[in-house]
C-alpha positions, -999 to +999 in steps of 0.1 A: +234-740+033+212-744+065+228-751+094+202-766+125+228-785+144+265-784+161+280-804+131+316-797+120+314-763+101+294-748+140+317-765+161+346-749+142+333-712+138+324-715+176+363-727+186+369-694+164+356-677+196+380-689+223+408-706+205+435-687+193+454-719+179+422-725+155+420-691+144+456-689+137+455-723+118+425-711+097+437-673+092+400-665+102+379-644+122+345-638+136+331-604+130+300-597+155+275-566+156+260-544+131+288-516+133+320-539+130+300-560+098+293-530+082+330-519+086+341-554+074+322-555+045+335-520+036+371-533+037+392-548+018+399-580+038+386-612+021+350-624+036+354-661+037+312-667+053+281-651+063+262-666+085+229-656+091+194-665+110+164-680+098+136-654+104+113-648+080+115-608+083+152-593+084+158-559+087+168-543+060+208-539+071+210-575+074+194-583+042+221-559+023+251-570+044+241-605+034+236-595-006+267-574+003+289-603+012+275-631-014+284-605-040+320-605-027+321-645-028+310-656+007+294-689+012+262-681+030+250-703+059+216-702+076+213-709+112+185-710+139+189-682+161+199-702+187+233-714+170+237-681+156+235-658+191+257-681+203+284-672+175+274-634+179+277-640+222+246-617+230+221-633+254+198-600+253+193-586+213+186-610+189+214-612+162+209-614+124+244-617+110+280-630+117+309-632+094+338-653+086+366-632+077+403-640+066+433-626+088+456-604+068+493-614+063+513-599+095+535-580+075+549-548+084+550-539+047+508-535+048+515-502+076+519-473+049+556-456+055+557-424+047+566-387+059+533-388+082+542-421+100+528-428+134+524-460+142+518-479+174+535-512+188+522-528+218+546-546+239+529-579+251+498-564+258+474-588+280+439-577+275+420-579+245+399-554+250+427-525+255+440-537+220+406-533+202+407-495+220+440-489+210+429-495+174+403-476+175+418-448+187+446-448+160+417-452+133+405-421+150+442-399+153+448-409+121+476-433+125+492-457+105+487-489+121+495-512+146+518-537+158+514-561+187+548-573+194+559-604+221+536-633+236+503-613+233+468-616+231+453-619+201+439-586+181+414-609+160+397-621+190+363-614+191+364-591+224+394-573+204+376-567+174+343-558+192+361-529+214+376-519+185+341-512+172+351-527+137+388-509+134+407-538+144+398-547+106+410-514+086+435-501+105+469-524+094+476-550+122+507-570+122+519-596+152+555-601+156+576-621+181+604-594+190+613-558+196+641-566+172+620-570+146+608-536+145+637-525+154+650-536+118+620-523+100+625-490+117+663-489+106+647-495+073+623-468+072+653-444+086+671-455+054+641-445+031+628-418+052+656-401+072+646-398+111+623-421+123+619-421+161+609-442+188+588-430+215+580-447+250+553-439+273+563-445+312+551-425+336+588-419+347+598-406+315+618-377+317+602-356+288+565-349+295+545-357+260+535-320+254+573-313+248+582-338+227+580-333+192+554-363+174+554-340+138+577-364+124+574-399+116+571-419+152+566-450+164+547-452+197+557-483+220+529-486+252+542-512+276+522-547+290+495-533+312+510-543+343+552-547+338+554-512+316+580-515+289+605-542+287+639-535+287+649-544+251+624-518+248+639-492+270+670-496+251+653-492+221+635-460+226+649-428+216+627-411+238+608-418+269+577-396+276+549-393+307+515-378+309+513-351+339+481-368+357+468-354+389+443-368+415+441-404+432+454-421+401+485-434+402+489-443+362+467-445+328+458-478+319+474-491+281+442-475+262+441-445+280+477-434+276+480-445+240+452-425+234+463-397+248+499-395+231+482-406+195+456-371+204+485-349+212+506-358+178+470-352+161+472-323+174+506-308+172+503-326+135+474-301+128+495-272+136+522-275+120 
C-alpha cells in the first residue's frame, strides 16, 4: 500500500514515536536505522510493517530487509521520503526503511534462569537513552536480560532502542511495577536454583565490586539516575557494591556503572 499523505495508519505510526500510551495500547514499536532493522529482522519478535520509500533505486540492504520482512508476513507500505524521515527522525541521511514491530509479553519467564544468571533490573530509570546502553551492554557481557522495574521510561521507545543499537530487541526485556515482584521471581529461582543473589551498585557500598563474587547467578539492581536505589531496594539487596573512581568525578552515571559491574562478572565469569 502507498502511503502519500498523514491519513490514519501515518498519524498512528508517528504517535508510535512520542506516545507511550499508543505504543502500549498497540504492543508496537518503531525500529529505525540500518543496524537495529537488521538486528530486528534477525529476531524472533513478530514484524507487524515495513515501511519503506518510494525511490526508484534502493540499495541493496533495503531491498533484502524489505523481501526479508514480507517473507515473515509484514504488510509493506510505501511512503514518500518525506513521511518516511520523519518516522525514521533523521533530517541529514536519507532513510529507506522503518519497521513496525510487536512488543514482547513482559514476562519474567522469557529471561533464561539458569546456573549462569546475570540479569539486570533498573530501578525507575529516567532516561531513555541509558536504558538502550544498558542493553547493549548486557548483549555484549553476556547477560540474561533485563528488567526495568517502577514508573519508568519506556525501553521500546525509539531513542531506547536506537542507543541500544538494535539490542533492546534480542536481549529479554520485561517491565514490572514493583521491587516485590522480582523479589518473588528471585525467591523462585532460589527454589529451582539454590543461591541467587542480589547485588546493588551505590557508590557508598561497603564492598568494592572487584571483591564481590558475580560467578554465581546475580541479579544486578542500578538505581534512578539521580535518587540511587530506593529503599525497598536497599532492603532487598544482599549485597551493596561501589566502583573505586578517582579524579573530578563524583559518581558514574546509570550506563556507565552497569557497564562496568556486567564487565567485571564477564570477567571473573571467564576465569573461573
Amino acid at each position: 500500500m502507498r502511503v502519500t499523505s498523514r491519513n490514519a495508519a501515518f498519524q498512528q505510526w508517528e504517535a508510535m514515536l512520542t506516545n507511550r500510551r499508543k505504543r502500549t495500547q498497540l504492543r508496537q514499536l518503531l525500529v529505525q536505522g540500518v543496524r537495529p532493522v537488521s538486528v530486528a529482522l534477525d529476531s524472533p519478535l513478530e514484524v507487524v510493517a515495513v515501511l519503506h520509500d518510494d525511490r526508484r533505486d534502493p540499495s541493496q540492504w533495503a531491498r533484502d530487509a524489505v523481501a526479508r520482512a514480507v517473507v515473515r508476513g509484514a504488510q509493506q507500505y510505501t511512503l514518500s521520503a518525506e513521511l518516511l524521515a520523519e518516522l525514521a527522525e533523521q533530517e541529514q541521511d536519507r532513510p529507506e526503511v522503518v519497521l513496525v514491530m510487536a512488543q514482547p509479553a513482559d514476562d519474567l519467564a522469557r529471561l533464561p534462569a539458569g546456573p549462569d544468571l546475570l540479569a539486570v533490573v533498573l530501578d525507575r530509570p529516567t532516561s531513555p537513552g541509558n536504558v538502550g546502553s544498558i542493553a547493549r551492554s548486557v548483549d555484549a557481557f553476556g547477560g540474561s536480560g533485563l528488567v526495568v522495574c517502577g514508573h519508568a521510561c519506556d525501553p521500546y521507545e525509539p531513542r531506547a532502542v536506537r542507543a541500544s543499537t538494535g539490542s533492546a530487541l534480542t536481549v529479554p526485556t520485561v517491565r514490572l511495577g514493583s521491587p516485590y515482584e522480582v523479589l518473588a521471581w528471585v525467591e523462585d529461582l532460589r527454589s529451582r536454583l539454590g543461591w541467587v543473589q542480589v547485588v546493588g551498585t551505590d557508590e557508598d557500598g561497603p564492598v568494592e565490586l572487584a571483591d564481590a563474587d558475580l560467578t554465581v547467578p546475580t541479579v544486578v539492581v542500578t538505581g534512578n539516575e539521580t535518587r540511587g536505589l530506593s529503599a525497598a531496594w536497599r532492603e532487598i539487596c544482599d549485597v551493596m557494591v561501589h566502583i573505586p573512581i578517582t579524579g573530578t568525578a563524583s559518581s558514574l552515571n546509570a550506563a556507565n556503572a552497569t557497564s562496568v559491574v556486567l564487565y567485571e562478572a564477564s570477567r571473573q565469569r571467564r576465569r573461573a
